[in-house]
C-alpha positions in Angstrom: -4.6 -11.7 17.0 -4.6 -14.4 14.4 -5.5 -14.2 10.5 -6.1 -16.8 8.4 -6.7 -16.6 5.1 -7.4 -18.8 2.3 -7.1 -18.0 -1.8 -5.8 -19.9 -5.2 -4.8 -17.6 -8.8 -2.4 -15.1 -9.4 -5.0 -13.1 -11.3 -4.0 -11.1 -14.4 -0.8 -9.6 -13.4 1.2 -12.8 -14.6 -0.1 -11.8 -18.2 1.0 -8.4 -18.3 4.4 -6.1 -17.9 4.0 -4.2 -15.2 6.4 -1.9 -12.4 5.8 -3.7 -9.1 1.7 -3.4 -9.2 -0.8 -6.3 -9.2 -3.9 -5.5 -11.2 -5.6 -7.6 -7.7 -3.7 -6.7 -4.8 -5.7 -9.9 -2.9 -4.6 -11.9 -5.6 -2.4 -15.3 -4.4 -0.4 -18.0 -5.5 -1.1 -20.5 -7.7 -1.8 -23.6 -5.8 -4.9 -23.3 -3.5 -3.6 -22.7 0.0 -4.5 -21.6 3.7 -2.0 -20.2 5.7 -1.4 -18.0 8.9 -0.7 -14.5 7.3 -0.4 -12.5 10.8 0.2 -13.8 14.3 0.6 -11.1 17.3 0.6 -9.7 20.0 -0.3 -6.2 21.4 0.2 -4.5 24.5 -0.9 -0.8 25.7 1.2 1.2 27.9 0.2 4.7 29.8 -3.6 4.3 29.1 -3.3 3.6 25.3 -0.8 6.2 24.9 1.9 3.8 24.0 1.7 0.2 22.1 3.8 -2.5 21.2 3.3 -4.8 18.6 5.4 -7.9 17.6 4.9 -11.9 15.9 4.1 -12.4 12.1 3.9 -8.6 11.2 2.3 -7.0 8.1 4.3 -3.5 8.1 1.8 -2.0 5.5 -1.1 -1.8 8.6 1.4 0.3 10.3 3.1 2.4 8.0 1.8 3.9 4.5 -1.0 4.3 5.9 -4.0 5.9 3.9 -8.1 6.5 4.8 -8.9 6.1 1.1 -6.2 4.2 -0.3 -5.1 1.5 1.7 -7.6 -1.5 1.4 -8.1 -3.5 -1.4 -11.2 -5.7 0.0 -13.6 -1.9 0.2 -11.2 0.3 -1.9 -8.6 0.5 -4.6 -7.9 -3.0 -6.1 -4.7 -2.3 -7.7 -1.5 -2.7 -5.6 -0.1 1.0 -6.6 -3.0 2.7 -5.0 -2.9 0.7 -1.7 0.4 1.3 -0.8 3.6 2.9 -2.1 5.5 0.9 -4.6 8.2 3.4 -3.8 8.5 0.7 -0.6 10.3 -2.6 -0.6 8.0 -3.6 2.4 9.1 -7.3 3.4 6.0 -9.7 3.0 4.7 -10.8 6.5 7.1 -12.0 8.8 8.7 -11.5 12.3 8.8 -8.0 13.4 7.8 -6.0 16.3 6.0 -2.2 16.0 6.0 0.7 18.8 3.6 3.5 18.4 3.3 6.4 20.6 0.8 9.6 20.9 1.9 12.1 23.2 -0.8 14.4 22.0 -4.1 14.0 19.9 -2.6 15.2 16.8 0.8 13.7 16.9 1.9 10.1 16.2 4.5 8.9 16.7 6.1 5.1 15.4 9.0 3.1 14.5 9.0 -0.9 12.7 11.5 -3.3 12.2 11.1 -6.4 10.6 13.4 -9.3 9.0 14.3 -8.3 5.3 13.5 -11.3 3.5 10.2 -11.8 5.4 12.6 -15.2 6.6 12.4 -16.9 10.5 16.0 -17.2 10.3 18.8 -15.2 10.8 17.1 -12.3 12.4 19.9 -10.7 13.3 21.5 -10.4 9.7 19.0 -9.2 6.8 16.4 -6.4 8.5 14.0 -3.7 7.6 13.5 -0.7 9.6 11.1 2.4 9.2 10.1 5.3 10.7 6.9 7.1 10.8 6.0 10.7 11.9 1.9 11.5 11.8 0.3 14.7 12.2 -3.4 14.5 12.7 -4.5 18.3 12.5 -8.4 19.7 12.0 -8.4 21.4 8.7 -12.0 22.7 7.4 -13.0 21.4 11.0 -12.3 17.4 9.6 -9.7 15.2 10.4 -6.7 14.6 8.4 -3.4 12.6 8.5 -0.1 13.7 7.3 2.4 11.0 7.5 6.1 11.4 7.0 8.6 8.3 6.7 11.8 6.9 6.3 13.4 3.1 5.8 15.6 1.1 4.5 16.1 -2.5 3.8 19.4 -4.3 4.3 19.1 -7.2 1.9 21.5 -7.1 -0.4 20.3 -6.2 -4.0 22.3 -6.3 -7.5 23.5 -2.3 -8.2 21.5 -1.5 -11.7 24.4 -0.9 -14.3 27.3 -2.3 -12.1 28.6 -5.9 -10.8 28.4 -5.3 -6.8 25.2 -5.3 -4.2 24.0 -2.5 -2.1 20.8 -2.0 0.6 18.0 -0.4 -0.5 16.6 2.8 1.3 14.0 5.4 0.6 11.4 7.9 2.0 8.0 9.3 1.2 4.6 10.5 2.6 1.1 9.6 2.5 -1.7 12.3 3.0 -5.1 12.1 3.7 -7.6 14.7 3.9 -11.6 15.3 4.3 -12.5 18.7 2.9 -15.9 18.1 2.8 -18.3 15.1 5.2 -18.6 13.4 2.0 -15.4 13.3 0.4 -11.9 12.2 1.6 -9.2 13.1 -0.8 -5.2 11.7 -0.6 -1.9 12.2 -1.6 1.4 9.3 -1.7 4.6 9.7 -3.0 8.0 8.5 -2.2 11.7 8.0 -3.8 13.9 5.5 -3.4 18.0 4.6 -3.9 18.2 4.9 -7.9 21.2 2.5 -7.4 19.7 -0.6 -6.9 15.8 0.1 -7.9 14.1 -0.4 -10.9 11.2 2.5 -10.0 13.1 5.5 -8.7 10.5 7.3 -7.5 6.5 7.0 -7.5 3.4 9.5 -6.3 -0.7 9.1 -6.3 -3.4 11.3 -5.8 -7.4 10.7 -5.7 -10.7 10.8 -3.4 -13.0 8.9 -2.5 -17.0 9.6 -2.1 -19.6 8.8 0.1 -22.7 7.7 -1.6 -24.7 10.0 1.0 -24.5 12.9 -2.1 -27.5 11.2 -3.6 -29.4 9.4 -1.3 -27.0 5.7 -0.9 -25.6 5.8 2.7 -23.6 2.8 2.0 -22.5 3.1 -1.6 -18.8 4.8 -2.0 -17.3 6.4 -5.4 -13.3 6.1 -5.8 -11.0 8.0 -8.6 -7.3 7.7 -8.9 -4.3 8.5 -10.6 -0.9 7.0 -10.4 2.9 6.9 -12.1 5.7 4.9 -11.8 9.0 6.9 -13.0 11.6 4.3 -14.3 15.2 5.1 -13.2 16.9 6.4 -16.0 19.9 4.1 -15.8 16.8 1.0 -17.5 16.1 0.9 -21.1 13.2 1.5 -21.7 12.6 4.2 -18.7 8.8 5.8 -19.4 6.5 6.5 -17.2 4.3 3.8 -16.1 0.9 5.8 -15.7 -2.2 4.2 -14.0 -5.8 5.2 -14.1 -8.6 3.3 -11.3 -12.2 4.2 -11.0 -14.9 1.9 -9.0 -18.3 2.5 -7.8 -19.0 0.5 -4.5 -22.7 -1.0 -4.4 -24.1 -1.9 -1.0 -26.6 -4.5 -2.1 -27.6 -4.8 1.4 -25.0 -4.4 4.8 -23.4 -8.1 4.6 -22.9 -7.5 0.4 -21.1 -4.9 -1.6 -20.8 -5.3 -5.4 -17.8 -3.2 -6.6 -17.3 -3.0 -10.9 -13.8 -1.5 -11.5 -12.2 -0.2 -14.1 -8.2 0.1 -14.9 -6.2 1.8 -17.4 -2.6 1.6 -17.7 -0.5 3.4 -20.1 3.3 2.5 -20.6 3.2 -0.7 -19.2 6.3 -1.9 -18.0 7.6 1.7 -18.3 7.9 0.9 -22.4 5.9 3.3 -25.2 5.7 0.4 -26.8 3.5 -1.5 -25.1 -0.2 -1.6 -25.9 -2.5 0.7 -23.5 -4.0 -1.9 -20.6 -7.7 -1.7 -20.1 -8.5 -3.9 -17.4 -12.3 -4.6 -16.3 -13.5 -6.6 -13.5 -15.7 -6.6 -10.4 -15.3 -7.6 -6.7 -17.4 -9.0 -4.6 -17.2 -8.6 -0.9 -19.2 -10.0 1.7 -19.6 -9.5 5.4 -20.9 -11.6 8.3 
């Protein structure tokens, strides 16, 4: 598998004080650019009851996982709501992936992946997680319970003191359809308070099918989010994000998708001026 993807602008995120979210999580660079952001290769073992993955790796399409929060081209634009920023995930780079299902509702997976994202020194600077996913029926629809652990072995500047340490952390990310027309989730995770700015973060939401009144292909998302500042940083509020969209299927190759973001504390500061953040996204299919 190879994907190639082309983009220019930072979006708004360069204008505003924020904990580790991007108003535009497919926001790039700067300077117009195409480049090879994933290059692998899989294999299946024991009739697709074991894989292995490894090339140019993006760890977030293995791990953090969410049905209704985890894609910012259909679903939640802002970074906080598509995965954890609990997680110092590498950005793409080498890294291999084994997954295993011994039963239908258990999964079973483990990552590593260089540190710094970097195609040298592969043995030094690493990033490893693991992932435990339980896939019960509850209300007779599927869900996913995931359960994980990592850490990251770059070294990182202690908050408050003159040495480095690693950086390490867990969390979980839920997803649940209690209804056929609504699928709601749960994140949350914690990290090492030693050498993170965000100590720990959590989101909740749903999403909903436009089936409820009469649009097959339209799709309805709420969330909440909040980043809680260690308390060793000055200022340490909560960073507190609101995200509503409405998905409109203009026909099956268009969706149009007008979004709305509210974010109080920016920066994890009271002082800060409440972020209102409008926009819409466009995505097309073909």
């Amino acid at each position: 598998f190879i994907l190639v993807e082309a983009g220019q602008g930072e979006g708004l995120t360069v204008e505003l004080s924020l904990l580790y979210q991007n108003v535009d999580d497919d926001a790039g660079g700067t300077e117009s650019g195409l480049e090879v952001t994933e290059a692998w290769y899989q294999h299946n073992f024991l009739s697709g009851r074991l894989f292995l993955v490894g090339g140019k790796l993006d760890m977030t399409n293995y791990f953090d996982t969410n049905e209704a929060a985890n894609d910012e081209c259909f679903e939640f634009l802002n970074s906080a709501l598509v995965n954890s920023i609990a997680v110092e995930f590498p950005d793409n780079g080498p890294g291999v992936v084994a997954a295993g299902y011994p039963t239908e509702w258990l999964e079973l997976s483990a990552g590593w992946a260089t540190g710094d994202s970097g195609w040298e020194d592969l043995d030094s600077d690493a990033f490893g997680i693991a992932q435990v996913n339980l896939k019960p029926l509850l209300f007779e629809k599927p869900g996913n319970y995931r359960f994980y652990a990592w850490v990251n072995n770059t070294e990182k500047p202690e908050i408050g003191d003159g040495s480095s340490d690693e950086g390490w952390g867990a969390g979980v990310s839920f997803d649940q359809m209690p209804t056929e027309h609504v699928i709601g989730f749960l994140r949350a995770g914690f990290q090492d308070d030693d050498v993170y700015e965000v100590e720990a973060a959590w989101s909740a939401g749903a999403e909903v099918s436009g089936a409820l009144w009469n649009r097959e292909g339209d799709t309805v998302g709420l969330a909440l989010a909040q980043a809680l500042v260690n308390d060793d940083i000055d200022p340490d509020d909560t960073e507190t994000l609101f995200e509503a969209y409405y998905s409109f299927a203009v026909n099956e190759w268009l969706h149009l998708s007008p979004d709305l973001q509210v974010i109080d504390n920016p920066g994890g500061d009271s002082g800060n001026d409440t972020v209102v953040v409008l926009g819409t996204r466009a995505q097309v299919d073909f």
